[in-house]
C-alpha positions as CSV (number, residue, x, y, z in Angstrom):
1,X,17.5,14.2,22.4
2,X,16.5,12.7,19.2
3,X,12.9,13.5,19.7
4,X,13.6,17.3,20.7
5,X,15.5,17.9,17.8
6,X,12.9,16.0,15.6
7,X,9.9,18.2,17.4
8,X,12.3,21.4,17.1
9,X,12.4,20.9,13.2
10,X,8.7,20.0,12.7
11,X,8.3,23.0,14.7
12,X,10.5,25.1,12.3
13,X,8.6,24.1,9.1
14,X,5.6,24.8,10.2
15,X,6.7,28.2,11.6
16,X,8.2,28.4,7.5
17,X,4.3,27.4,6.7
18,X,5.7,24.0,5.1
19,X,3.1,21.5,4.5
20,X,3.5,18.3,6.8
21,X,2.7,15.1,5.8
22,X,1.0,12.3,3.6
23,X,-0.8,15.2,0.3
24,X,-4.4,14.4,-0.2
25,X,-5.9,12.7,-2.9
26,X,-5.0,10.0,-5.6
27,X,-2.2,9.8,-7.6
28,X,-3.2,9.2,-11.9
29,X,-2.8,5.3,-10.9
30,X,-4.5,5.4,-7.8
31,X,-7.4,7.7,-10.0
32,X,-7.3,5.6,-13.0
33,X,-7.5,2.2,-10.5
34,X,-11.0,4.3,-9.0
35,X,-12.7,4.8,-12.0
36,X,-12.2,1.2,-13.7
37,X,-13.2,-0.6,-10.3
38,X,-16.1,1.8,-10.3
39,X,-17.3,0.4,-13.5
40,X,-16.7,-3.0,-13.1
41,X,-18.2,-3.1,-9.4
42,X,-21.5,-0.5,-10.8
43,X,-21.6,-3.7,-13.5
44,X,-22.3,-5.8,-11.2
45,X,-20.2,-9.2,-12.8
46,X,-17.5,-9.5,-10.8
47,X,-16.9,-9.8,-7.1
48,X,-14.9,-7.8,-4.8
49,X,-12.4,-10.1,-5.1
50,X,-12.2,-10.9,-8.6
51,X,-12.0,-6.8,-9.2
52,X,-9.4,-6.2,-7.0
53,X,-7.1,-8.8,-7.9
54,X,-7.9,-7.8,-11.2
55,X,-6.7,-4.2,-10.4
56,X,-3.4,-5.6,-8.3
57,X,-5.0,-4.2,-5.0
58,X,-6.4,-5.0,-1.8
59,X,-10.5,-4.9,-1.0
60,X,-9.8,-2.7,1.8
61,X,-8.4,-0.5,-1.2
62,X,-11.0,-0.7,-3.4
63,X,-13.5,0.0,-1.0
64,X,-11.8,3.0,-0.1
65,X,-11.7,4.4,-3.8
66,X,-15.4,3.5,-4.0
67,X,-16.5,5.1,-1.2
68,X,-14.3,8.5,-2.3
69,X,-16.2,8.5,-5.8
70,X,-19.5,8.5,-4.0
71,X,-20.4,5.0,-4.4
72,X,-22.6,2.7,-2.3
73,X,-21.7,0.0,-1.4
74,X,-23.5,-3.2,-0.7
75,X,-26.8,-1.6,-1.9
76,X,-29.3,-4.3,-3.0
77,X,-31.9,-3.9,-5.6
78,X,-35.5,-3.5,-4.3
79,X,-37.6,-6.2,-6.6
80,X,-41.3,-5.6,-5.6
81,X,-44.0,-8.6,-5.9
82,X,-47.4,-8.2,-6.1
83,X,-49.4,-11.1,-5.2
84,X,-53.3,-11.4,-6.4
């Protein structure tokens, strides 16, 4: 019965044309917390783990924000040698 009445009213609200659900995006913290691990990972001085407990977050976290701003992750520098 519970259920029913719980579809019944999701039902309603969308019907109303209510959005449903978790809203998109990052809040000013979450955005703020994106941009400074951004930096400090693009610097390349601290580890995963030293930025996000630095930022009071988990890595799973800051990989996420990372990957929204369009960073990549794990990529490692080409150094070409020549040999004579």
């Amino acid at each position: 019965m519970i259920r029913e009445r719980t579809l019944a009213g999701l039902a309603s609200a969308r019907r109303r044309g209510q959005l449903l659900g978790r809203r998109k995006g990052l809040s000013k913290a979450g955005e703020q917390k994106a941009r400074i691990g951004e930096s400090l990972y693009k610097e390349g001085k601290y580890s995963v783990e030293q930025i996000a407990r630095e930022l009071h977050i988990s890595k799973t976290t800051l990989y996420k924000y990372l990957r929204q701003r369009g960073v990549e992750i794990g990529a490692s520098v080409e150094i070409s040698v020549t040999t004579t």
